[in-house]
N, C-alpha and C positions, 0 to 999 in steps of 0.2 A: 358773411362771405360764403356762398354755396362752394359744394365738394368741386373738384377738377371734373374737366370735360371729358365727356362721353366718348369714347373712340370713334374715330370717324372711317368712312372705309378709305383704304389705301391707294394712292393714286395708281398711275401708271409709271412704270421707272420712265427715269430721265438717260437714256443713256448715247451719250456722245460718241464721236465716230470711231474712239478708241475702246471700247465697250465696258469703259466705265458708266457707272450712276452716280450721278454729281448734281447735288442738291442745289437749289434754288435758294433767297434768303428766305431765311427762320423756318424754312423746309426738313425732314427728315427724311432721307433716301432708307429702300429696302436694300438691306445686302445677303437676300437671297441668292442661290445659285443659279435657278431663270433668269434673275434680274443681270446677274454678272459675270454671267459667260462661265457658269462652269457646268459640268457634266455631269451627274448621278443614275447609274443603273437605276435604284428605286429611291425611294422617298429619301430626304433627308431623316437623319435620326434626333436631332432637338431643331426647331421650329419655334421660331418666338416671333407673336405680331402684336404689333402696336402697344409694346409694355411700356408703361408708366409708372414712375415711383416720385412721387410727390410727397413736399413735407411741410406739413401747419408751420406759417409764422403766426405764434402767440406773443399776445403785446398785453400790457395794462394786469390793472390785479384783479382781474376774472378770470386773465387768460383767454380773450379770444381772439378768434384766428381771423386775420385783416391780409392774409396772403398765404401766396405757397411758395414754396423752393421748388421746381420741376429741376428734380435729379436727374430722373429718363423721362426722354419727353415725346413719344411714340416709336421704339424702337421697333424695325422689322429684322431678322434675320435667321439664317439656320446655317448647320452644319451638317457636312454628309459623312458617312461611314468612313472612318481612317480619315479624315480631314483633318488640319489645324485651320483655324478663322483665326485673324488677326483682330485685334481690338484694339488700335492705337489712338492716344489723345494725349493733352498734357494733363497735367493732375486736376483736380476735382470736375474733368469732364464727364463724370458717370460711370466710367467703364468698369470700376468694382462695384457697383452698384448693382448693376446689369447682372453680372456673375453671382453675386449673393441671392437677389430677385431670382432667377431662373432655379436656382436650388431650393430656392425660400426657406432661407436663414436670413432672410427681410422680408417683411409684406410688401407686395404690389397694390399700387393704386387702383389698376384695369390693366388691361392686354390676355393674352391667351401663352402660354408656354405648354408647348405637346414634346414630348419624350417620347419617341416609339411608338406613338400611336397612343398614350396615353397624357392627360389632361393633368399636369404637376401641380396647377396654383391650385387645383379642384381636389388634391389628394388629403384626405387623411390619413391618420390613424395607422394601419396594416401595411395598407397601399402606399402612404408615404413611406413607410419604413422599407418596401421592396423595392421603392426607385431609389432609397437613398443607398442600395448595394450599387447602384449602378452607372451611379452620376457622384462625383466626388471633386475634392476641392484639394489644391495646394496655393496655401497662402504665401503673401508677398514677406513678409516675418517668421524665419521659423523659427528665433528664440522664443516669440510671443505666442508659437502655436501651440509647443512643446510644453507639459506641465513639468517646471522643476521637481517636485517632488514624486514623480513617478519614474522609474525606468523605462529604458527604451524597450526592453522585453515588452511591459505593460501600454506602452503607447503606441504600437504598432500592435498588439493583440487585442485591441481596444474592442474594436469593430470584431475581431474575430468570436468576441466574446458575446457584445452586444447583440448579434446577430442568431447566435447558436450555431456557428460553422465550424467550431474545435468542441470534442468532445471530455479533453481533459485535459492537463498539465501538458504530457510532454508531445502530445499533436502539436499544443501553442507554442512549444517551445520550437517544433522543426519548422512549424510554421514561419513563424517569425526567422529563425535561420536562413529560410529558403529567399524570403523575402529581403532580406539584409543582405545580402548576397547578390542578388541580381540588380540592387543598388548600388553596389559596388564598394559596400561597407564590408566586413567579420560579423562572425557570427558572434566574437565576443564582444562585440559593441553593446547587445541585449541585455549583459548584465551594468552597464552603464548609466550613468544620468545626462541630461542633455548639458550642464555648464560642463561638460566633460570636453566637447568636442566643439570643430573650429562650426566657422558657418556654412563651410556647402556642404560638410557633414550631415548638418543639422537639417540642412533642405534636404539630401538624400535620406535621411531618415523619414521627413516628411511625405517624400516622393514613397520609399516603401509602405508607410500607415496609407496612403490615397489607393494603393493600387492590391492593401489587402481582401478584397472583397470582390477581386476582379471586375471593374470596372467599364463599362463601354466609354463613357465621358467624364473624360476632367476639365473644371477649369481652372487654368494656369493662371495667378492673379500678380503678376508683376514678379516669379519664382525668381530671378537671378539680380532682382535690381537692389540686395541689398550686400550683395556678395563684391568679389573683387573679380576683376576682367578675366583673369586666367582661371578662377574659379567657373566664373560667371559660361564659359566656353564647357567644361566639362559636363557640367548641369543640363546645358542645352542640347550636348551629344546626346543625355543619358536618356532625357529626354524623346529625343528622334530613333534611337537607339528601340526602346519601349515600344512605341507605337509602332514602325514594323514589325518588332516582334507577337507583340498584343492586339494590333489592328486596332489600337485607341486612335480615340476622337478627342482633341481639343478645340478651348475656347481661351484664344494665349489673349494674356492681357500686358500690354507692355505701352512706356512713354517713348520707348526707343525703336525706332525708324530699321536700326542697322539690329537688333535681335529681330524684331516681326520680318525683317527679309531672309533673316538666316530659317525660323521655323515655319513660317505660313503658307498654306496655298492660293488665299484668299484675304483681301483685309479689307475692313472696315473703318473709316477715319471718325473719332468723334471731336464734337466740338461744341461743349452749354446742351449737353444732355441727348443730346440729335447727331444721327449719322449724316455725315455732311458729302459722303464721296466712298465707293465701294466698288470693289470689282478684282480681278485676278490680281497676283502680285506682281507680275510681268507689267502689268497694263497702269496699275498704281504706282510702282518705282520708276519707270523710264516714261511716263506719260501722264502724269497727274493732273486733273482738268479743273479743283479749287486752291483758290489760293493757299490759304489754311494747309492745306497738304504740302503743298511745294514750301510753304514755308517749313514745315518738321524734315523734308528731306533735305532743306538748305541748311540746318541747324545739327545735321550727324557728322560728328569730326570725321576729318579724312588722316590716313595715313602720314599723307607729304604734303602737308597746308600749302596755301600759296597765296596772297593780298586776295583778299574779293570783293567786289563790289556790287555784287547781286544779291547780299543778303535779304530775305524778306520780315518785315517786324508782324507776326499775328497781333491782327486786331480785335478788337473784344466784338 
């Protein structure tokens, strides 16, 4: 079985009279911002084209490989400066896959991911260590992120230390203070362990470790979907909160319809590995042009239910 296909170049977006781009079958739409009606003074700041992450099926006692898994199966997209991008799907359609890929804490098959004018999948060594100040991750689990056996002190100065940006003890110490703080934690949380505290604690502590290295991009991988709803709301203020204050970029990744409307400017629908439908969030929630999407917005509970008979069933 030869490797996976070569990238091929990129169509021309598809976009209907609502200005969305709404893919075609077994098509992947771009959900750039040319492509989807939205505006940037200059370039976007991450750029991802035609990424691919592909996985051997090994069969027999040799082990060889008689197929692939196409996890991402030519994605395009970027984000602009102080942007949220939405990245909505149901589960195993790629979209933590994408997020890992683009930071590469997973190899990529093929495609191009540019940072700032620089080339991420091409970085080593030095270089990858200076974008990984700059591009950071908060995972969908933050008991699982969290090492039980360190303090919160030590796991929020992780990076501070890794990096060489505190010079001794109690730098690390106000550091991490400052940073616990504008998460909305004490500063005596730092002498704590994480089975200490509930779970949006623990995401705010997470959100503090992402955001010590001051960070231009995070991506956000499903932060509130393991929390409870009235949690789940605080996380996402602190969230929107941040980002005007810090003029962060994200890349939210959610299976829910009703969070990517509350944070995004822009979303992307995924569907078996491929963007199926992209475009501003105005023009996605009140005008959605594939089925696949009308059906996840027919599937967000409402407030005052009422009989329906419009549901839609996604089909594989």
């Amino acid at each position: 079985m030869s490797a996976p296909d070569a990238i091929h170049p990129a169509k021309p977006p598809n976009l209907d009279a609502r200005g969305t781009v709404v893919a075609g079958p077994n098509e992947s739409v771009s959900a750039c911002i040319s492509d989807t009606g939205g505006a940037s003074d200059a370039g976007p700041l991450l750029r991802v084209e035609e990424l691919r992450v592909h996985y051997p099926i090994k069969t027999g006692l040799l082990q060889r490989t008689n197929g692939w898994v196409r996890a991402v199966d030519g994605v395009t997209l970027d984000v602009a400066r102080g942007e949220t991008l939405g990245l909505v799907g149901e589960s195993g359609c790629g979209k933590t896959t994408i997020g890992r890929a683009i930071l590469q804490l997973i190899p990529a098959t093929s495609g191009r991911v540019t940072f700032d004018g620089v080339d991420v999948l091409a970085s080593r060594g030095t270089k990858l260590q200076a974008l990984r100040k700059r591009m950071q991750i908060v995972f969908q689990d933050p008991a699982g992120s969290l090492n039980p056996r360190m303090s919160i002190r030590s796991i929020v100065g992780e990076p501070l230390r890794v990096h060489g940006v505190v010079s001794d003890a109690d730098e690390l110490r106000e550091r991490v203070g400052t940073l616990l703080e504008r998460c909305g934690m004490p500063r005596t949380a730092a002498e704590r362990y994480p089975h200490e505290f509930s779970g949006g604690q623990r995401q705010r502590i997470c959100i503090a470790r992402a955001l010590a290295l001051e960070p231009s991009f995070i991506v956000c991988d499903e932060p509130t979907s393991a929390l409870d709803v009235s949690i789940q709301a605080q996380v996402l203020n602190l969230l929107k909160d941040l980002q005007r204050d810090l003029g962060l970029s994200y890349l939210f990744i959610s299976h829910d319809m009703a969070v990517i409307q509350h944070m995004c400017d822009r979303i992307a629908v995924m569907k078996a590995g491929k963007v199926v439908e992209a475009g501003s969030k105005r023009a996605v929630i009140t005008s959605p042009g594939h089925d696949y999407t009308r059906a996840l917005l027919k599937a967000v509970p409402v407030a005052r239910p009422k009989p329906r008979t419009d549901r839609t069933m996604a089909t594989t």
